[in-house]
DRENDO-179316 format. One record per residue: x negated, y, z negated of N, C-alpha, C in turn; residue in three letters. Coordinates in steps of 0.05 Angstrom, whole numbers, padded with zeros to 5 digits, always signed. Layout:
N
XYZXYZXYZALA;...
This chain:
209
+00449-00042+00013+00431-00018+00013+00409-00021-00007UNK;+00426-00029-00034+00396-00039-00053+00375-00064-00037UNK;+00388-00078-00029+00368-00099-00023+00342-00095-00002UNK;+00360-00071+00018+00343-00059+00042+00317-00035+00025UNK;+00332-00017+00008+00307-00005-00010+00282-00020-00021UNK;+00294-00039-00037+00276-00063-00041+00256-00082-00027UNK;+00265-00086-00003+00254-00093+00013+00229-00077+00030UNK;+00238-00046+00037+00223-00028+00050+00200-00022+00025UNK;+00199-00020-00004+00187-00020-00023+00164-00033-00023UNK;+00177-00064-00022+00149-00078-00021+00137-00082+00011UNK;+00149-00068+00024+00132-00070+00050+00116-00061+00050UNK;+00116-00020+00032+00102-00004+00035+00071-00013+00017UNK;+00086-00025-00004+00068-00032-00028+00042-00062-00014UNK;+00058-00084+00000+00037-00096+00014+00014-00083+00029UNK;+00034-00064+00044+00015-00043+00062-00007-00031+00054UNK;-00002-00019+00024-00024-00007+00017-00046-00028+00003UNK;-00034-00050-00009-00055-00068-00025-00074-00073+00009UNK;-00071-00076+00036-00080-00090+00050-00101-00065+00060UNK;-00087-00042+00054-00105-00017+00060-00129-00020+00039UNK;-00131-00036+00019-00157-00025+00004-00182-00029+00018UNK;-00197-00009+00013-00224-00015+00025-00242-00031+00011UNK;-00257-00042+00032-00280-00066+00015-00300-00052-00010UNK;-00303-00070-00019-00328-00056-00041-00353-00072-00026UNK;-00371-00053-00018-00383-00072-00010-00406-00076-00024UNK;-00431-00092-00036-00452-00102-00055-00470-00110-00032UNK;-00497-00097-00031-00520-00110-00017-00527-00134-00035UNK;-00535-00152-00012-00553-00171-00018-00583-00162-00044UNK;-00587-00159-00063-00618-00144-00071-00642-00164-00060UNK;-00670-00145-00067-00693-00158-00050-00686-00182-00082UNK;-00703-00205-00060-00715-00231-00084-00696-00242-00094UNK;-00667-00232-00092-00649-00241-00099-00645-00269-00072UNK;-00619-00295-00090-00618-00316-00071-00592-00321-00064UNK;-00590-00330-00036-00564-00336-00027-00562-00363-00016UNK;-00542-00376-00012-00537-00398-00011-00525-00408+00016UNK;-00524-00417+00045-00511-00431+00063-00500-00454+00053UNK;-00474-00458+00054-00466-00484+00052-00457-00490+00090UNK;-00474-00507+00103-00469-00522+00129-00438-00540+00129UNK;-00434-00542+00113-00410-00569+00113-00376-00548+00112UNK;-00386-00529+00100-00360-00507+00104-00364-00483+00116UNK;-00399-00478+00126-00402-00460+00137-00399-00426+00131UNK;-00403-00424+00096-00396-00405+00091-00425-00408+00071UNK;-00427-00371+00063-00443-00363+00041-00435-00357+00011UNK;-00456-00349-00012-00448-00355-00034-00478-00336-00048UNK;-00466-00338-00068-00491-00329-00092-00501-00343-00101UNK;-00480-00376-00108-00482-00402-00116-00472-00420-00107UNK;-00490-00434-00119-00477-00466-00100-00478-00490-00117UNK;-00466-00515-00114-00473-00539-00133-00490-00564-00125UNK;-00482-00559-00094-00505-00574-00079-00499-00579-00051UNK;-00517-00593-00035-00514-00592-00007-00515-00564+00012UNK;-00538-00543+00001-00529-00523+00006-00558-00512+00018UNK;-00563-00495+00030-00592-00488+00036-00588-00466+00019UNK;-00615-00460+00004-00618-00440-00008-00639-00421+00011UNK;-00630-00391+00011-00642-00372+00017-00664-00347-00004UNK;-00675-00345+00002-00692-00319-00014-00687-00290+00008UNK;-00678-00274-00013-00686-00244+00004-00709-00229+00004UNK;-00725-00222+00026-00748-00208+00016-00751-00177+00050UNK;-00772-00160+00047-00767-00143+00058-00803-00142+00082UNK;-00793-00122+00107-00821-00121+00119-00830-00105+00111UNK;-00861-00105+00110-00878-00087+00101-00874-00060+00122UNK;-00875-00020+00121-00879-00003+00130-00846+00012+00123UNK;-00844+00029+00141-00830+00051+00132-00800+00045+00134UNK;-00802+00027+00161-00774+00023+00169-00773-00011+00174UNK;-00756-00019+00140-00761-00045+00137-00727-00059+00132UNK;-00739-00086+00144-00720-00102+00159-00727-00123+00138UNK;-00689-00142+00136-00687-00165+00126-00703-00184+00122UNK;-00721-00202+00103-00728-00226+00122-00712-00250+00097UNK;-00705-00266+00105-00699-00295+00093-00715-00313+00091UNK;-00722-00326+00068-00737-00345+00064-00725-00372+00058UNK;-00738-00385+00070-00727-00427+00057-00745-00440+00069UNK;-00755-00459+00041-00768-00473+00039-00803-00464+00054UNK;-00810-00439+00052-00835-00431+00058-00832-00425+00085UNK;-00806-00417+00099-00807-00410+00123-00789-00385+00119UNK;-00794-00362+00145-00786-00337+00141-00765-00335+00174UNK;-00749-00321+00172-00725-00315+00189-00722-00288+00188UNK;-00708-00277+00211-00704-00246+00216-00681-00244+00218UNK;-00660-00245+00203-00627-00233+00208-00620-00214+00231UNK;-00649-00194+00230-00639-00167+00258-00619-00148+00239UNK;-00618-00149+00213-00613-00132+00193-00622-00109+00180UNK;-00617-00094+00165-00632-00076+00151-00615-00073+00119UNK;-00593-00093+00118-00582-00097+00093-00556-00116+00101UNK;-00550-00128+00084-00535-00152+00086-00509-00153+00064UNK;-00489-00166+00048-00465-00168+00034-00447-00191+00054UNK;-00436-00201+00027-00413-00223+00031-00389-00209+00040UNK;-00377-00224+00054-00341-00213+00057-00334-00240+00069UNK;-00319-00244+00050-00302-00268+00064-00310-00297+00067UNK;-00333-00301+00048-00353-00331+00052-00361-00325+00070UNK;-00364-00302+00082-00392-00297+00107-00404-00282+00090UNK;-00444-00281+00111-00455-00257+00103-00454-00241+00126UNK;-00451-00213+00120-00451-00200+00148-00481-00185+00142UNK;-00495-00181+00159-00514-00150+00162-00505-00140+00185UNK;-00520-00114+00169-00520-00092+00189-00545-00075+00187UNK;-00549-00058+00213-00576-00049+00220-00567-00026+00222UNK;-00576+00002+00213-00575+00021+00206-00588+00032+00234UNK;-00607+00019+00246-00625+00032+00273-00608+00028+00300UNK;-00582+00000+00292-00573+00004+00325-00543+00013+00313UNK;-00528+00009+00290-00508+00010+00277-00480-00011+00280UNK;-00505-00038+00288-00479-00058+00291-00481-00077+00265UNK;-00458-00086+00271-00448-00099+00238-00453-00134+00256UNK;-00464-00153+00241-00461-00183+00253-00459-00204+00235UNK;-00447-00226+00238-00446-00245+00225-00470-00270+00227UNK;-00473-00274+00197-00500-00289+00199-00490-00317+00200UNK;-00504-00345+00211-00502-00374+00201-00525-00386+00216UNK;-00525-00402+00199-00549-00426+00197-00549-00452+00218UNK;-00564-00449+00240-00558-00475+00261-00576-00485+00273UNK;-00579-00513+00279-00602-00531+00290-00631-00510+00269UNK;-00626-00507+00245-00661-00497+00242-00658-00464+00250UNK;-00650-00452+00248-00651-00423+00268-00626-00404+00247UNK;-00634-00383+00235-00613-00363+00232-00610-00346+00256UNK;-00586-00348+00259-00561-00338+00288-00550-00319+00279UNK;-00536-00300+00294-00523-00284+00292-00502-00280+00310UNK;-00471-00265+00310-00454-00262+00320-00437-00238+00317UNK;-00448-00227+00331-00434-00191+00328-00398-00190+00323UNK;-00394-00177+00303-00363-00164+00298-00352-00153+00324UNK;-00331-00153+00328-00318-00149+00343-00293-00114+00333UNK;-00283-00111+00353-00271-00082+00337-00245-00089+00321UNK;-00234-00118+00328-00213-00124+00321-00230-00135+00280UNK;-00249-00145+00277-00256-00153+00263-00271-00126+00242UNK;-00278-00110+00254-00290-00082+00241-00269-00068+00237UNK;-00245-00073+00247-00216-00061+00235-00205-00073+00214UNK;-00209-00096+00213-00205-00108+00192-00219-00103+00157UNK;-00239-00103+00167-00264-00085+00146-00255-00075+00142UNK;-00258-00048+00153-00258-00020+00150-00230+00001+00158UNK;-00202-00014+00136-00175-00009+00147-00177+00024+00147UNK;-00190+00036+00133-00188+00067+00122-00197+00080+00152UNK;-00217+00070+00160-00230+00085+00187-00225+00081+00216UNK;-00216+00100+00224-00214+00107+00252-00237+00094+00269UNK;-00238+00074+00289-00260+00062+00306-00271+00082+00322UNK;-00284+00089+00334-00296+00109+00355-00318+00090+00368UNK;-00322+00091+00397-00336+00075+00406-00364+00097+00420UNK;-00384+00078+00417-00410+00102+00435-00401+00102+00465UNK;-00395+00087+00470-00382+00078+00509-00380+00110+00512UNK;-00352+00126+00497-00345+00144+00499-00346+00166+00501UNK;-00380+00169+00502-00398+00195+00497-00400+00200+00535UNK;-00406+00226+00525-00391+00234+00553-00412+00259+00551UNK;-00440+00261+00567-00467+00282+00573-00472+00282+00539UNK;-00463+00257+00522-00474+00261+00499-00454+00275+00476UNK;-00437+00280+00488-00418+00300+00470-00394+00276+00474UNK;-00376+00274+00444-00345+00259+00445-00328+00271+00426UNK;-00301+00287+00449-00272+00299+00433-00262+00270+00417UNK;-00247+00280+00401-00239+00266+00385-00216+00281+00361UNK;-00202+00269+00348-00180+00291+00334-00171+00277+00309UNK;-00173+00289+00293-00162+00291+00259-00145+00300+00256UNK;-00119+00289+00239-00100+00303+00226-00099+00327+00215UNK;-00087+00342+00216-00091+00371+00209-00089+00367+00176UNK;-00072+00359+00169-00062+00353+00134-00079+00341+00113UNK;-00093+00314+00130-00109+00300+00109-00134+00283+00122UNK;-00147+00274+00116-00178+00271+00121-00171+00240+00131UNK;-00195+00241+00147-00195+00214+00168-00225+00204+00165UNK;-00231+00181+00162-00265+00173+00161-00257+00167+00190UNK;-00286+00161+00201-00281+00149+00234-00308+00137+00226UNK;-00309+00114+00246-00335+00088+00238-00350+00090+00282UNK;-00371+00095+00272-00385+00099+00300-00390+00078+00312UNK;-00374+00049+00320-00378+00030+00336-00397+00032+00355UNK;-00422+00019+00356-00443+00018+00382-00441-00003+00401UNK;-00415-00009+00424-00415-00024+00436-00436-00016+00462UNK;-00466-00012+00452-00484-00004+00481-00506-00016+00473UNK;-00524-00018+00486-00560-00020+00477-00573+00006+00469UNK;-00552+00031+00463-00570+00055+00445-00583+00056+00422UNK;-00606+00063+00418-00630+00065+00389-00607+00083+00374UNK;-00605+00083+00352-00600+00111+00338-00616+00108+00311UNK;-00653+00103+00317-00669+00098+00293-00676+00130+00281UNK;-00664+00128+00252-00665+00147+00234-00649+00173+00239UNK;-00627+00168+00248-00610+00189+00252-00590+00200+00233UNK;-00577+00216+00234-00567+00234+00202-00543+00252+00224UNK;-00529+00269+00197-00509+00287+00209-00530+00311+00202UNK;-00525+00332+00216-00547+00348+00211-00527+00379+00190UNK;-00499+00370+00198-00481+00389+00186-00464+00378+00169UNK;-00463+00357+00165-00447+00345+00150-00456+00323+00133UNK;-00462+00320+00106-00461+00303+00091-00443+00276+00086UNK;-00452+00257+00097-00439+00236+00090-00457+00207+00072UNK;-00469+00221+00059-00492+00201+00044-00479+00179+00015UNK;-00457+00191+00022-00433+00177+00004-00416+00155+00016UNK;-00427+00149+00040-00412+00127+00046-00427+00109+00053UNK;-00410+00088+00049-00425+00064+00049-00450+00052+00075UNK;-00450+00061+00098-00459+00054+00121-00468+00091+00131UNK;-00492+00082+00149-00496+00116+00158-00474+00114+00186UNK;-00461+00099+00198-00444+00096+00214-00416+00112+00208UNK;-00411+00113+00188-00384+00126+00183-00385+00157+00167UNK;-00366+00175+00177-00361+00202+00162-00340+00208+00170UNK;-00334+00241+00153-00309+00252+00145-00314+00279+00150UNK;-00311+00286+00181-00299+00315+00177-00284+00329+00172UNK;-00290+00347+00150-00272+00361+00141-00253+00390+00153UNK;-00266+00389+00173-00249+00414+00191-00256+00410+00219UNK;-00243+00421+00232-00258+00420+00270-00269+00438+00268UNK;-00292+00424+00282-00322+00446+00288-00336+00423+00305UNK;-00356+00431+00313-00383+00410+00330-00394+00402+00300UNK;-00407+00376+00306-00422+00358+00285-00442+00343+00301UNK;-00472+00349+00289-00488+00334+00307-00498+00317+00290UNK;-00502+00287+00308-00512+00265+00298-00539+00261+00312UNK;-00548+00271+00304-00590+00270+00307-00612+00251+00295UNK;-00635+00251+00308-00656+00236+00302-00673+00259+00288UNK;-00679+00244+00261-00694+00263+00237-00716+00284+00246UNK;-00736+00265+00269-00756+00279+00284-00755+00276+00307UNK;-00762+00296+00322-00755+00310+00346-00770+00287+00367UNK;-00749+00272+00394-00763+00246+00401-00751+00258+00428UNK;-00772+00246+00452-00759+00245+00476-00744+00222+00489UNK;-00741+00211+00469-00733+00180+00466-00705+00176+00453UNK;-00694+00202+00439-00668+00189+00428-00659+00226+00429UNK;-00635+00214+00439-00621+00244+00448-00600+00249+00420UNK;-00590+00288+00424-00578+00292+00392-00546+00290+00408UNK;-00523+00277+00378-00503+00272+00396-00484+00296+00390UNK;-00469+00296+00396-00439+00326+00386-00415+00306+00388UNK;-00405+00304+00364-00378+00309+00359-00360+00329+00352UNK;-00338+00332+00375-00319+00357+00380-00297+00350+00372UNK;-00294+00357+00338-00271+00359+00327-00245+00374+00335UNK;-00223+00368+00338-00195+00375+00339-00187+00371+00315UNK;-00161+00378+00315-00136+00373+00299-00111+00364+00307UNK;-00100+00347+00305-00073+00338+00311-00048+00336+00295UNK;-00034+00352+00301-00014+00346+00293+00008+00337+00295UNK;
C-alpha cells in the first residue's frame, strides 16, 4: 500500500512539473540569433558553423519581423518570435498562427504548429478551433469551480488584424490568442475599427460541471 501511495505521488508530482507553462522571451529588435544547419536548431549563441541572424522591424503601424544575414533581409510572416526547444517559433498576432522557423537552400521557411504541438506549448489551455464558429458565434464550457484559459487556434485563412476582447481583458497574457473567462456570459472578439472586412466574433460561455 506504501509503495502504491508512493508511486501515485510521483505520478501526480511529474504531472504537474510537465503542466508548467512556458515562459516565453521575444526575440528583441537588433538583437542576434543564430541557425545552426548541421543540427538544425536555433540559439542566442553559437561557436561556429552557424548563420548569424539580425532582428529588425517594418516601417508603419502594423509591423512585421524582418531577419537579416549578411546584407540580405527575410520575412518570417511573424509579428514576434522566441525559442522553445532549439526552435524559433513566431507568431502573427493578425492571423493568430504560431510556426516554426528554419533556414533552407538560401530561403527562411516556415512550418505551421500543429494542435498536437500547440498542446504541447500551451498544457494550461484549452485548444478551441476557428473551424468551429458557427454564423460567427462558438458555445463552449468552463468549469464551474476554477478558471480555464482557452487558446484560439486559426485552422482557416481568417484576418483577425487588430482585434481585442471588447469585455474582457486579457492583455496579461502572453499571445492576444488566448483568455480567461471568468463567468458565462457572451464575449466579443472584435476588430478595433469598424471594417466590412472583418466580422465581430461571440463567445457563448457555459459552465460545466
Amino acid at each position: 500500500m506504501k509503495k502504491v501511495l508512493v508511486f501515485l505521488t510521483m505520478l501526480l508530482l511529474s504531472g504537474y512539473c510537465y503542466a508548467e507553462p512556458v515562459d516565453f522571451k521575444d526575440i528583441p529588435v537588433n538583437a542576434s540569433v543564430y541557425y545552426n544547419p548541421e543540427t538544425e536548431t536555433w540559439g542566442s549563441s553559437c561557436l561556429d558553423k552557424c548563420i548569424k541572424f539580425t532582428r529588425s522591424l517594418t516601417d508603419g503601424s502594423n509591423k512585421f519581423s524582418v531577419y537579416i544575414t549578411n546584407g540580405l533581409e527575410y520575412d518570417p510572416n511573424s509579428t514576434r518570435e522566441f525559442f522553445y526547444n532549439g526552435d524559433l517559433i513566431g507568431y502573427n498576432h493578425n492571423t493568430l498562427k504560431f510556426h516554426r522557423l528554419y533556414f533552407e537552400d538560401g530561403a527562411l521557411k516556415t512550418e505551421k504548429l500543429n494542435e498536437k504541438e500547440l498542446q504541447e506549448m500551451f498544457p494550461d489551455c484549452k485548444i478551441i478551433r476557428v473551424s468551429n464558429f458557427y454564423d460567427n458565434t462558438m458555445k463552449i464550457k468552463r468549469p464551474l469551480f476554477k478558471d480555464q484559459k482557452f487558446l484560439i487556434m486559426n485552422d482557416t485563412n481568417t484576418m483577425f488584424y487588430n482585434y481585442y476582447f471588447e469585455n474582457l481583458d486579457n492583455s496579461n497574457e502572453a499571445f492576444n490568442c488566448i483568455f480567461t473567462p471568468k463567468r458565462a456570459r457572451k464575449y466579443y472578439f472584435s476588430p478595433r475599427e469598424k471594417s466590412v472586412l472583418y466580422n465581430k466574433y461571440t463567445f457563448l460561455i457555459r459552465y460545466m460541471i
